[in-house]
C-alpha positions as CSV (number, residue, x, y, z in Angstrom):
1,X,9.9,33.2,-28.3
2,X,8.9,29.7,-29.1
3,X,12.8,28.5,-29.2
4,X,13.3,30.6,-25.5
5,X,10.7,28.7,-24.2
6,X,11.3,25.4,-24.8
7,X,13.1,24.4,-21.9
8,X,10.4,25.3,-19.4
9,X,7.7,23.8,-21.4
10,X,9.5,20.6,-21.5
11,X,9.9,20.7,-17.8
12,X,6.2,21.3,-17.9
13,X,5.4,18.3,-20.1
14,X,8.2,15.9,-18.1
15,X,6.7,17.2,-14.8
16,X,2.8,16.2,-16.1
17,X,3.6,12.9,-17.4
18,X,6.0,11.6,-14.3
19,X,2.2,13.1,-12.1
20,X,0.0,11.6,-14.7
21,X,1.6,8.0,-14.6
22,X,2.2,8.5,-11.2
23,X,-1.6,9.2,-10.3
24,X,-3.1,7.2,-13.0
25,X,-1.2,3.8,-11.8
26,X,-2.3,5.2,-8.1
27,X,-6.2,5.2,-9.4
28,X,-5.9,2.2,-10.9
29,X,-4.1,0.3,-7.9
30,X,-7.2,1.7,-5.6
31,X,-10.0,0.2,-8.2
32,X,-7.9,-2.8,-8.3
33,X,-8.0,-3.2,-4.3
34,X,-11.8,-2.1,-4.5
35,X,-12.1,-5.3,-6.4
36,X,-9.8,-7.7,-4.6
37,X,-12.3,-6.6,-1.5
38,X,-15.1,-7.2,-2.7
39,X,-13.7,-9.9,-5.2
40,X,-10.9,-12.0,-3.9
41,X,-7.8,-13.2,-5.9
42,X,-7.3,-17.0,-4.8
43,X,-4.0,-16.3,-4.2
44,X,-4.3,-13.5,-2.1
45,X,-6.2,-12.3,1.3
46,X,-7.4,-8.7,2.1
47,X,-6.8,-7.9,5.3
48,X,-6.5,-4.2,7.6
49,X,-2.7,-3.9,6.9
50,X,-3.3,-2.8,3.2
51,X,0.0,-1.1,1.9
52,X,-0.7,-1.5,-1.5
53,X,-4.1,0.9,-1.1
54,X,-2.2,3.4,1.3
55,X,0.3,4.3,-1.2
56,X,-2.2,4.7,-3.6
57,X,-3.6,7.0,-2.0
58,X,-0.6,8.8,-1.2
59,X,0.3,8.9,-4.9
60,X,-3.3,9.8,-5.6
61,X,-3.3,12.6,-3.1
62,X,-0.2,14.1,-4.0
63,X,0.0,13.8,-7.7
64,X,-3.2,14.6,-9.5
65,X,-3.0,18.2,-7.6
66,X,0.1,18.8,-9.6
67,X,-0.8,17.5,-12.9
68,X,-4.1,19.7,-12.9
69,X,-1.9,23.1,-11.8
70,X,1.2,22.2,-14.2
71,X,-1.5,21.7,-17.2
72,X,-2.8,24.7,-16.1
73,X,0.6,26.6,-16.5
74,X,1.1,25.0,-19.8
75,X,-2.4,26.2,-21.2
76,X,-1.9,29.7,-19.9
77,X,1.3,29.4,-21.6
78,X,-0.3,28.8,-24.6
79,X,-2.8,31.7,-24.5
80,X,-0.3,33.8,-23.7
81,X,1.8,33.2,-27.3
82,X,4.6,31.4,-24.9
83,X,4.4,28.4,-26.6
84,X,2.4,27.9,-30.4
85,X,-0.5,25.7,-30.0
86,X,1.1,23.8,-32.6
87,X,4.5,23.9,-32.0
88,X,6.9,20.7,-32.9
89,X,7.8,20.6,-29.2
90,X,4.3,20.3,-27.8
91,X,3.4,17.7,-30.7
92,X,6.7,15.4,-29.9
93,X,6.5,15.9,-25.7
94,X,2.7,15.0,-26.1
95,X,2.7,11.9,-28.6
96,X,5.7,11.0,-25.9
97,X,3.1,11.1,-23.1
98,X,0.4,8.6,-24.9
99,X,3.6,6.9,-26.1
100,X,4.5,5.6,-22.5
101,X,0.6,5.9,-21.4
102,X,-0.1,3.2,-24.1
103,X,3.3,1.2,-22.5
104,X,1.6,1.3,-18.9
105,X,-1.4,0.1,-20.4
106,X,-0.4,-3.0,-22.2
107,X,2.2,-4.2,-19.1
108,X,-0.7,-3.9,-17.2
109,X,-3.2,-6.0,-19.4
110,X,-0.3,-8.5,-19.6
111,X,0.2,-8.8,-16.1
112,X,-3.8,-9.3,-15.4
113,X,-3.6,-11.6,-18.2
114,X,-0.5,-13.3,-17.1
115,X,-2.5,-14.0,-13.1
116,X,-5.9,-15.0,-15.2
117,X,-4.0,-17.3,-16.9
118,X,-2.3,-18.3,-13.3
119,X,-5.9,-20.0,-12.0
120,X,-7.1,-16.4,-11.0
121,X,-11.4,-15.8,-10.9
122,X,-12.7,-14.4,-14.6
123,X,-14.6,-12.2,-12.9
124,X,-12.1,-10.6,-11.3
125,X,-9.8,-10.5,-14.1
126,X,-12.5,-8.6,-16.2
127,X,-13.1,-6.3,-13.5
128,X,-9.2,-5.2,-13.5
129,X,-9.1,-5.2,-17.4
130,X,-12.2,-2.8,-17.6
131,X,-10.7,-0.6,-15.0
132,X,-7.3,-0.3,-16.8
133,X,-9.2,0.2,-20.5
134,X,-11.3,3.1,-19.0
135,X,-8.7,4.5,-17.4
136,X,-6.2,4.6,-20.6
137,X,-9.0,5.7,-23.0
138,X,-9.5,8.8,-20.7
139,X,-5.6,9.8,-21.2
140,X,-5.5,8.8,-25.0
141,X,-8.9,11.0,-25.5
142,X,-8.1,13.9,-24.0
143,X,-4.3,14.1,-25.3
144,X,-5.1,13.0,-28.9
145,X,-8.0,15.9,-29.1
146,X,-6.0,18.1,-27.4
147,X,-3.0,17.5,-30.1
148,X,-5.3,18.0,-32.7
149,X,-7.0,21.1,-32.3
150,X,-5.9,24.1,-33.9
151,X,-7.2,26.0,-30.7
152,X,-7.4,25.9,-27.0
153,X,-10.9,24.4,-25.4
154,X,-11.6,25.5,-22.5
155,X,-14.8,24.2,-22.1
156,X,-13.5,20.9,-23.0
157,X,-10.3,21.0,-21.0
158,X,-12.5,22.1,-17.6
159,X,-15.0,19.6,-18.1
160,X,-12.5,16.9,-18.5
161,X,-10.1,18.2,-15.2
162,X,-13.8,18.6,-13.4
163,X,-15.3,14.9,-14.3
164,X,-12.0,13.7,-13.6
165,X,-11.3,14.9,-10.2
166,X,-15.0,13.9,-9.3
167,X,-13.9,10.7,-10.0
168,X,-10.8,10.6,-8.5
169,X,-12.6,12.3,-5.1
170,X,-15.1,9.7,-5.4
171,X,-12.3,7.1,-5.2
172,X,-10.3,8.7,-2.2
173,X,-13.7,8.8,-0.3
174,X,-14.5,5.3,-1.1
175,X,-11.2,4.3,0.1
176,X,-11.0,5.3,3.8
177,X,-13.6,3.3,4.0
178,X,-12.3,0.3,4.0
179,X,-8.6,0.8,5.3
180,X,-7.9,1.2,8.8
181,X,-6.8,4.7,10.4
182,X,-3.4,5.8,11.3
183,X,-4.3,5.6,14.7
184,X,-5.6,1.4,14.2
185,X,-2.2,0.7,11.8
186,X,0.0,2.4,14.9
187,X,-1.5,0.3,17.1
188,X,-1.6,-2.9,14.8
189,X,2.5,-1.6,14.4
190,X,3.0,-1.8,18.3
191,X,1.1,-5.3,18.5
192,X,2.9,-6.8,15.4
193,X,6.3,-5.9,17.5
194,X,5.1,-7.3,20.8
195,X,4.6,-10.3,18.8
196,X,7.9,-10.3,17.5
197,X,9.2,-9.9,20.8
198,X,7.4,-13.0,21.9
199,X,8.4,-15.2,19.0
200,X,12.2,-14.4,20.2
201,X,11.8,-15.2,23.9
202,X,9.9,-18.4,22.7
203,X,13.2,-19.4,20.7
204,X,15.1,-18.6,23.9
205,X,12.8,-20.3,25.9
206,X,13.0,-23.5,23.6
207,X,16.6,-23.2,24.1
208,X,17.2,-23.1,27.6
209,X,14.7,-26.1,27.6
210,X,17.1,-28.3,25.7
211,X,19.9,-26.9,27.4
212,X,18.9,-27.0,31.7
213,X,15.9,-29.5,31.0
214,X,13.7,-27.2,32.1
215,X,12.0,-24.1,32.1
216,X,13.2,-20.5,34.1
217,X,11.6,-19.1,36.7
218,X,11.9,-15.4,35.1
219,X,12.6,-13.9,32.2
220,X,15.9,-12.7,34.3
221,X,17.2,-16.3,34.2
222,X,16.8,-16.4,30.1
223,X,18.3,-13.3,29.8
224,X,21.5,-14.4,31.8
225,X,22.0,-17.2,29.3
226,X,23.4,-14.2,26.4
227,X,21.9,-16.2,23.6
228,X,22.8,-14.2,20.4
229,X,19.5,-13.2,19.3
230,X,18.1,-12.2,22.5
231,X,19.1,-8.6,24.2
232,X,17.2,-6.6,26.9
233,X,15.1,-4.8,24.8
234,X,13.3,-8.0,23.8
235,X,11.9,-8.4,27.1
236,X,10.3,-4.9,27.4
237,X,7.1,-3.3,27.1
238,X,7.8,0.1,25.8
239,X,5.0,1.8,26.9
240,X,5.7,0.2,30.8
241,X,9.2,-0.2,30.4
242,X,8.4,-3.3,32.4
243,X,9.6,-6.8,31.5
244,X,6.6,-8.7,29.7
245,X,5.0,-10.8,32.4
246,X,6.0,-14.0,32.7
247,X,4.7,-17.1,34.1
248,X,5.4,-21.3,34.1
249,X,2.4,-23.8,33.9
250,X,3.7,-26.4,34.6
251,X,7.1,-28.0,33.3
252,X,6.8,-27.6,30.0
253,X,4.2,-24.9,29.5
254,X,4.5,-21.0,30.4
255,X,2.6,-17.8,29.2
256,X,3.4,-14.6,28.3
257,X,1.2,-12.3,29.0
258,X,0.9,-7.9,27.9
259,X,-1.5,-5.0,27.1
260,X,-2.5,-5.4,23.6
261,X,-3.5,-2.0,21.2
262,X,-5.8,-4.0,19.1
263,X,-7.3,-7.7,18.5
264,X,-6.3,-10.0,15.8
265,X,-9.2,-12.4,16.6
266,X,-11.2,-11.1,14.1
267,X,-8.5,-11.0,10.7
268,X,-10.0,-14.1,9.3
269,X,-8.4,-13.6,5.7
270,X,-5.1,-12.5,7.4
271,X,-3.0,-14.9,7.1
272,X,0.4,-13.9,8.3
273,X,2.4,-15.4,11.1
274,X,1.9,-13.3,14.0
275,X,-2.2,-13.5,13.1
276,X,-2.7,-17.3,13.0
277,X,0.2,-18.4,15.6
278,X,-0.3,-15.4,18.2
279,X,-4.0,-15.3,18.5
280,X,-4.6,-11.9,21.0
281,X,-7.5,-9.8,22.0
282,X,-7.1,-6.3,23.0
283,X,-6.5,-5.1,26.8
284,X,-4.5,-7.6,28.3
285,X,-4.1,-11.1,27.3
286,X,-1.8,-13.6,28.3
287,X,-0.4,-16.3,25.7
288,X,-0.2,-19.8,26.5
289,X,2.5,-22.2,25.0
290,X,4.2,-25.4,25.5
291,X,8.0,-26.0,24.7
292,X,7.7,-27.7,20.9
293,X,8.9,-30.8,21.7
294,X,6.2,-31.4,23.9
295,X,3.7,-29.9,21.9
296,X,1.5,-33.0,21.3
């Protein structure tokens, strides 16, 4: 029966340790950005965008759901006389999963060790090395007394799943707290490309200044030049399909000027290109510049 078996149970025991690494790393990466909020790395600033904390959510979301029903397969499997409680397969597949558990854990405390060592804050550092010590003696707990029992606990094994999805809950809750909405990063999205768009017509603007002396009168007159990097689409608000509006100052200063989704005048730790060179609120908001070489 065992022998029959085996197959399935190691798809069972690969499946629950790609989710467990998966959603461990996840929880870990959200504490870590808890702490970098509320704790700053010198070399880094926390700001709305966030990626790091969105896909840790993501992994969060998605994998701990699956590690908690594939367990549950492999301890029904168990009850059941499917696989012997202490069979050489489920001894080798689980010391395989503390095995690369304990290999997460001590890249991890080398890489915190490796920035602390870099200038970062103690504080910080001690924080992150808690949070990764906590989290590995949880897995290395509950898979070395689970490998050494002679019987199934279910007491133990629901109180464990149940504290540890409290926790993991507590975290996701936590989170959306301080990461902006899908509807705010759209909108950042849209912005951010706007911005882009600007940056090129400001290289094509500095280049028809060099090469007719002066400025155009429209964005029509830039586009007629065919520089390489500019095309149509780089003039256009997509939600208008109207050329961005366009005016000259004076000879050698012009704005640009668009609805905005959202303000960047408040991202003090964001500092990015588009955030500290294309200051904007939302609604519309035009854009002063001067050609660089008259910047001064």
């Amino acid at each position: 029966m065992e022998s029959q078996n085996s197959p399935k149970f190691a798809f069972f025991y690969s499946l629950a340790l790609v989710t467990l690494i998966i959603g461990s790393i996840s929880l870990g990466t959200m504490f870590f950005e808890f702490i970098n909020k509320f704790f700053p790395l010198i070399q880094n600033n926390y700001y709305g965008e966030n990626s790091g904390l969105k896909f840790a959510i993501s992994g969060v979301i998605i994998s701990f759901p699956i590690f908690y029903l594939i367990k549950s397969f492999i301890y029904k499997g168990i009850k059941k006389g499917d696989l012997a409680i202490n069979s050489s397969i489920r001894k080798w597949l689980t010391y395989f999963i503390i095995f690369i558990s304990a290999v997460v854990m001590i890249g991890s405390l080398i890489g915190l060790l490796n920035n602390f060592l870099d200038g970062e804050t103690t504080f910080n550092f001690v924080l992150k090395a808690i949070t990764v010590l906590v989290i590995s003696s949880a897995i290395f707990t509950f898979y070395f007394y689970d490998i050494k029992s002679r019987e199934i606990n279910g007491k133990f094994i629901m109180a464990y799943f149940v504290m540890s999805a409290i926790i993991v809950c507590i975290a996701l809750v936590s989170s959306f707290f301080i990461i902006e909405s899908p509807t705010e990063a759209r909108s950042r999205k849209i912005d951010q490309k706007i911005l882009s768009n600007f940056e090129t017509v400001k290289r094509g603007l500095e280049q028809y200044y060099v090469d007719n002396t002066k400025l155009p009168s429209n964005l029509d007159e830039l586009k007629a030049q065919e520089y390489s990097y500019i095309d149509s689409a780089e003039f256009v608000e997509e939600s208008t399909g109207k050329y961005y509006n366009y005016e000259v100052v004076d000879a050698v200063k012009y704005k640009l000027c668009v609805n905005f989704n959202s303000s960047n005048l408040n991202n003090g730790n964001d500092t990015t290109y588009y955030s500290v060179n294309w200051k904007h609120d939302k609604g519309y908001q035009c854009i002063v510049r001067r050609i660089e070489s008259f910047a001064k």
